[in-house]
N, C-alpha and C positions, 0 to 999 in steps of 0.2 A: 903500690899505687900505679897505676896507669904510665905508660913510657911519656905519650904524648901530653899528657896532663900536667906531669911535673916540671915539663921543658915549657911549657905556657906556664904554668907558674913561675918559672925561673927567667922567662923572657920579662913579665909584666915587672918583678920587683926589680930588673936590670935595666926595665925605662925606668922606673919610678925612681932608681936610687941615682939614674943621671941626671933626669931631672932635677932633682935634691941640688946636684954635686954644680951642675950647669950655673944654676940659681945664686948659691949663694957665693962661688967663686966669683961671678959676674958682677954680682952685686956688691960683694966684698971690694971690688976692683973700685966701683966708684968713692969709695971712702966709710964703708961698712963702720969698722973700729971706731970711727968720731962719729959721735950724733952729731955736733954743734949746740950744741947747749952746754955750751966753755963755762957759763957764769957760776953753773952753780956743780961743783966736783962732787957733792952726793947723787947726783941726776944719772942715772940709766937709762939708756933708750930703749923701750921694748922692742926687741927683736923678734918677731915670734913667727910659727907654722904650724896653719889646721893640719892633722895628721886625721886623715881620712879614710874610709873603705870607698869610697865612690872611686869608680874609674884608679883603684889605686891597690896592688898586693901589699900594702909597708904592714900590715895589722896579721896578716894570713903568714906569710911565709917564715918557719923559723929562723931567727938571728937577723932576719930584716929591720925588724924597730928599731932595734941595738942599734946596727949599723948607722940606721937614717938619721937618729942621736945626737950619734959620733962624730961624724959628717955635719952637723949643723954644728954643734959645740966650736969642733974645729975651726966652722966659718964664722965665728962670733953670735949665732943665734942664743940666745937666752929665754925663750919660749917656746914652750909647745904645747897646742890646743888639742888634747885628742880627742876625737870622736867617743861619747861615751852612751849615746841614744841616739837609735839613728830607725827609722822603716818600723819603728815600732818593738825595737830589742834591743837591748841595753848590749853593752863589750864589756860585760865585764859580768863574774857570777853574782846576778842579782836572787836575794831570797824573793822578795816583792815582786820581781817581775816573773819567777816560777808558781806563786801563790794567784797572781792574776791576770797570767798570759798561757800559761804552760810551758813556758821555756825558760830557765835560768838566764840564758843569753843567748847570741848570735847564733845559728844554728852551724852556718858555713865556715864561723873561726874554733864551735867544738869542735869540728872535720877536719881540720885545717891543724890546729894547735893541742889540739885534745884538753888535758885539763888545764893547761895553761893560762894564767890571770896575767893576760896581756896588757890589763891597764897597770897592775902592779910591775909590769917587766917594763915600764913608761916610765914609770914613777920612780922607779929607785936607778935605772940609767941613769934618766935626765937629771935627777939630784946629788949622785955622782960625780956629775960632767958641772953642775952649779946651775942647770937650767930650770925655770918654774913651772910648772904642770899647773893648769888652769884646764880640767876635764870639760869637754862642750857638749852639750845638751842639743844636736844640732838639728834633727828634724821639730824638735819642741811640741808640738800641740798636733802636728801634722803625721799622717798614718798613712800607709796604702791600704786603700779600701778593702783587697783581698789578705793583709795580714792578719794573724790568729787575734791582737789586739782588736780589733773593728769587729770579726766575727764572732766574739765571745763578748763583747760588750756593743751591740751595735746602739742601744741607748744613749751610749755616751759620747754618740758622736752629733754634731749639729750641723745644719741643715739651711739652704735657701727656701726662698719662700716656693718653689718648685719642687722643694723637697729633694732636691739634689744635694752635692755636697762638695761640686769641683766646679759648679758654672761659674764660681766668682772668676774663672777665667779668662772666661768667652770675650770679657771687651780683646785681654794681650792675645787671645787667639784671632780673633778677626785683624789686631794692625799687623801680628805676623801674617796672615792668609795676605793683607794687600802689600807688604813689605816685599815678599816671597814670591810674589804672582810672576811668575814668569822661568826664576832660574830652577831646574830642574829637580840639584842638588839641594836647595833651599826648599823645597817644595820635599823632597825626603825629608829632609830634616823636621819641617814642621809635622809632616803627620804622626814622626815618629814623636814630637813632644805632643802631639792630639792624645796618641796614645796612651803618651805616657802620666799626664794630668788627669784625662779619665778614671784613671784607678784609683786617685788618692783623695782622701779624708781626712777630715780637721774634729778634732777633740774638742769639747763644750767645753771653753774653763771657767764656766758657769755649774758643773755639774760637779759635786761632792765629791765622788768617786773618785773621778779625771785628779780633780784638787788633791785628792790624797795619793793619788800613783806617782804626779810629778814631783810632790813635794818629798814623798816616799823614795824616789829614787833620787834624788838633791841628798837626801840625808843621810842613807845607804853608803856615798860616793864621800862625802863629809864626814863621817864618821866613824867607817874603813878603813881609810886609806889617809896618806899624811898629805892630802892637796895644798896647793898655796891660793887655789881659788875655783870656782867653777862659772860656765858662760852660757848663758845664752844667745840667741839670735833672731834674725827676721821672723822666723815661723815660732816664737811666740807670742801669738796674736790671735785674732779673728778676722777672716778676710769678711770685709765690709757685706759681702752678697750674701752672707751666713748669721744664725740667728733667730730664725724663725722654728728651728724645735720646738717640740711641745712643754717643754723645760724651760726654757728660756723667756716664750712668750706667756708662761705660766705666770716665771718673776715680774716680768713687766708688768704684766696685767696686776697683778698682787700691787704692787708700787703704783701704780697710775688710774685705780679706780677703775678698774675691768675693761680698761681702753687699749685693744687690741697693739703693737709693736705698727708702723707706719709700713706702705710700702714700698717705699720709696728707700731704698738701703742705703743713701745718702745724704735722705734729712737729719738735715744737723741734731735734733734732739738725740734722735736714734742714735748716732752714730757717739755722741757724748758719753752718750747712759753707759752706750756696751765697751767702751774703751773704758770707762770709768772702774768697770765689773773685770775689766783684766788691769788695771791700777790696782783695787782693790786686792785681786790674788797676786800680786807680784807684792804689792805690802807685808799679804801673811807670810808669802815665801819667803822670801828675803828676813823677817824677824825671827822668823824660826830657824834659820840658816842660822843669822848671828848668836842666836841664843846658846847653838852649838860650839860656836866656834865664833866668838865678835874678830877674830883677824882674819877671815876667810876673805878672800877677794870675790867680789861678786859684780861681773862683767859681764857687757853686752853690746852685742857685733851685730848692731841692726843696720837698715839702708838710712837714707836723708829722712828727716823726722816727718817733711811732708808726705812720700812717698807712703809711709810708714805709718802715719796716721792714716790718710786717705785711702787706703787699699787693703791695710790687716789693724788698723783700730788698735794700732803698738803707739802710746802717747808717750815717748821717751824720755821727751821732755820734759814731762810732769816728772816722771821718774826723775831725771835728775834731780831737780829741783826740790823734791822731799827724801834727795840722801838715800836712794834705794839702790844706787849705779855706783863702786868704788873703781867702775876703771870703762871706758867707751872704747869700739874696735868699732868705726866708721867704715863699714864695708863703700868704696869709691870704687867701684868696677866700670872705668868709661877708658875706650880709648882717645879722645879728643884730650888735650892739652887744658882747653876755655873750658870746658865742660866740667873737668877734673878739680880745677882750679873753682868753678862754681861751688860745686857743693861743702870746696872746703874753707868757704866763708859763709854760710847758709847762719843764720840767724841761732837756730837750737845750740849749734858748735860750736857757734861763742861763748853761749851760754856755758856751754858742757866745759868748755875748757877754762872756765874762771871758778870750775868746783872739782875737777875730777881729771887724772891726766887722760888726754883720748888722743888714738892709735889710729893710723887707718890703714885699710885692710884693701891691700891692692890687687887687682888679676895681675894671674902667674900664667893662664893660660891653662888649657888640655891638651889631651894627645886628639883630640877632632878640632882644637882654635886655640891654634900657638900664637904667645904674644912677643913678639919681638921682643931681643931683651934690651934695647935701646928707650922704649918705651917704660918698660920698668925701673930704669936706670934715673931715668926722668922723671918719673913721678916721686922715687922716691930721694931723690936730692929738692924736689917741689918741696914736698912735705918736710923736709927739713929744713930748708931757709925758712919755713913757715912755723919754726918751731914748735911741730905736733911731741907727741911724747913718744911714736915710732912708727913702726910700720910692722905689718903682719901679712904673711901669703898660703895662700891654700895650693897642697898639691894635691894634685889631682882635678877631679871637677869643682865647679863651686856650688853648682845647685845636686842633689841630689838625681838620680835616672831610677826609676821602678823598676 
């Protein structure tokens, strides 16, 4: 292998494992060991960490995962979410996804690991050490538009009414253009996420097919391997600007008496029907999950239910509500204090937490937007006077980069 190659990859897992180390020693300092949740002595607080390939070597480099593990065990972590679907290729040797992608998995962790079944090198660690493995499904429904996924199925992807497949952007592009106007750095940055949103594509989970790959690979992952649960997140959904495929507004039409889908991507009926049509495939998912496996955990690490309704037509809430959620990971990525503290009395959350124990999932920060670890420290002693059921951190980035 290349001199300077290996020394970059042995730099990136040597941030990534300090960061790990940084994290939860720090965190451990504030009173990690005790939840506060004294009353009840069977009570565990989730501890838990997305283990990611974004901005991160822990998945790529030999004896890294191991380590990163060991190192959270150590710190009292008791969870770990890995990345198990991510750009469109599964981490792990999928039959299903070589049948309808052309690649067994990851193309850069065969390179990297060769035959190595890095989620099994997860999974018998972390149960080892006593940690639970909850596999994450983290790009969900979301593709880059140039992945072999999108170009071998491009049917299955859905579409604005412009027949695009990333303008649901354009409002968070235009308040970053006036957010940004001016500082230089900020103005890189945005173009580089202009960039980077142009490329990506969203999966119909209106379409047969799409329905059988995600449930196909849930079941693959659950029937393999000895998980304690698997998760989803924010991008499974439909972002509200989407919809208007010729599939989609086939169904509509069929259901509404040959009355075209609205234009307006915000009227309420619209917006009902197509969240109702991903309630619907989260029902079948989720039954035939249990059907494999009734003790499987099946979690999901969405944003505030408004946010979530409003923008990707993810009704969570209902979800709770007909027992489809056995565990909520409230992603709270705010640096404000009031803010943080807002959404963790929001309306759904109360809800969610007089049925299901729910975790929230705080920024840990990147190597391009470090977070103070005062600010971490804070939030998660917030959330523990507040008696959530824990806290979980991503390292590395939190959104996905193409």
């Amino acid at each position: 292998m290349n001199r300077n190659l290996f020394a970059w990859r042995n730099r990136l897992i040597c941030i990534v494992l300090t960061t790990i180390i940084l994290l939860v020693v720090l965190v451990t300092k504030s009173g990690f060991p005790s939840s506060g949740k004294v009353a009840s002595p069977s009570f565990q607080e989730r501890r838990g960490v997305w283990l990611t390939n974004v901005a991160s070597a822990v998945l790529f480099v030999p004896g890294s995962s191991q380590r990163a593990i060991k190192q959270l065990a150590e710190h009292h972590f008791n969870t770990v979410y890995p990345v198990v679907w991510n750009r469109g290729y599964t981490f792990y040797p999928s039959a299903l996804a070589k049948e309808m992608i052309g690649k067994p998995q990851e193309p850069f962790i065969n390179w990297t690991r060769g035959n190595v079944d890095i989620l099994k090198v997860i999974i018998e660690e972390s149960h080892q050490r006593g940690l639970e493995v909850l596999p994450w499904f983290e790009y969900g429904l979301m593709i880059p538009r140039s992945s072999l996924l999108a170009q071998k199925h491009p049917d299955w992807l859905t579409e604005s009414k412009e027949g695009s497949a990333n303008t649901f952007f354009q409002d968070e592009l235009e308040a970053k253009n006036e957010k940004n106007n001016g500082n230089l750095i900020q103005r890189w940055r945005k173009s580089a996420y202009e960039r980077q949103v142009s490329q990506l594509a969203w999966l119909n989970p209106l379409h047969p097919e799409v329905q059988q790959l995600i449930k196909g690979l849930m079941l693959e992952v659950v029937m393999n391997y000895p998980v304690d649960g698997v998760q989803l997140d924010d991008h499974f959904g439909m972002p509200v600007e989407l919809g208007y495929d010729p599939l989609t507004v086939k169904i509509y039409q069929q259901e509404h008496r040959g009355k075209s889908p609205p234009k307006d991507t915000h009227n309420g009926e619209w917006m009902r029907w197509r969240a109702a049509k991903m309630t619907a495939f989260m029902t079948d998912l989720v039954k035939t999950i249990k059907t494999i496996n009734p003790d499987i955990i099946v979690s999901l690490s969405p944003n505030s239910h408004p946010f979530s309704y409003q923008n990707y037509l993810q009704d969570w809430k209902t979800w709770v509500r007909r027992g489809l959620i056995d565990e909520l990971v409230l992603q709270v990525y705010r640096n404000d204090l009031n803010s943080f503290n807002r959404e963790l009395h929001q309306s759904a959350v109360k809800l969610a937490r007089k049925k299901i124990p729910v975790s929230i999932g705080i920024l840990s920060g990147t190597l391009n937007n470090t977070v103070k670890i005062e600010q971490i420290k804070e939030q998660v002693e917030t959330v523990r006077k507040q008696g959530f059921d824990g806290v979980s951190f991503s390292i590395g980035s939190l959104y996905g980069v193409i």
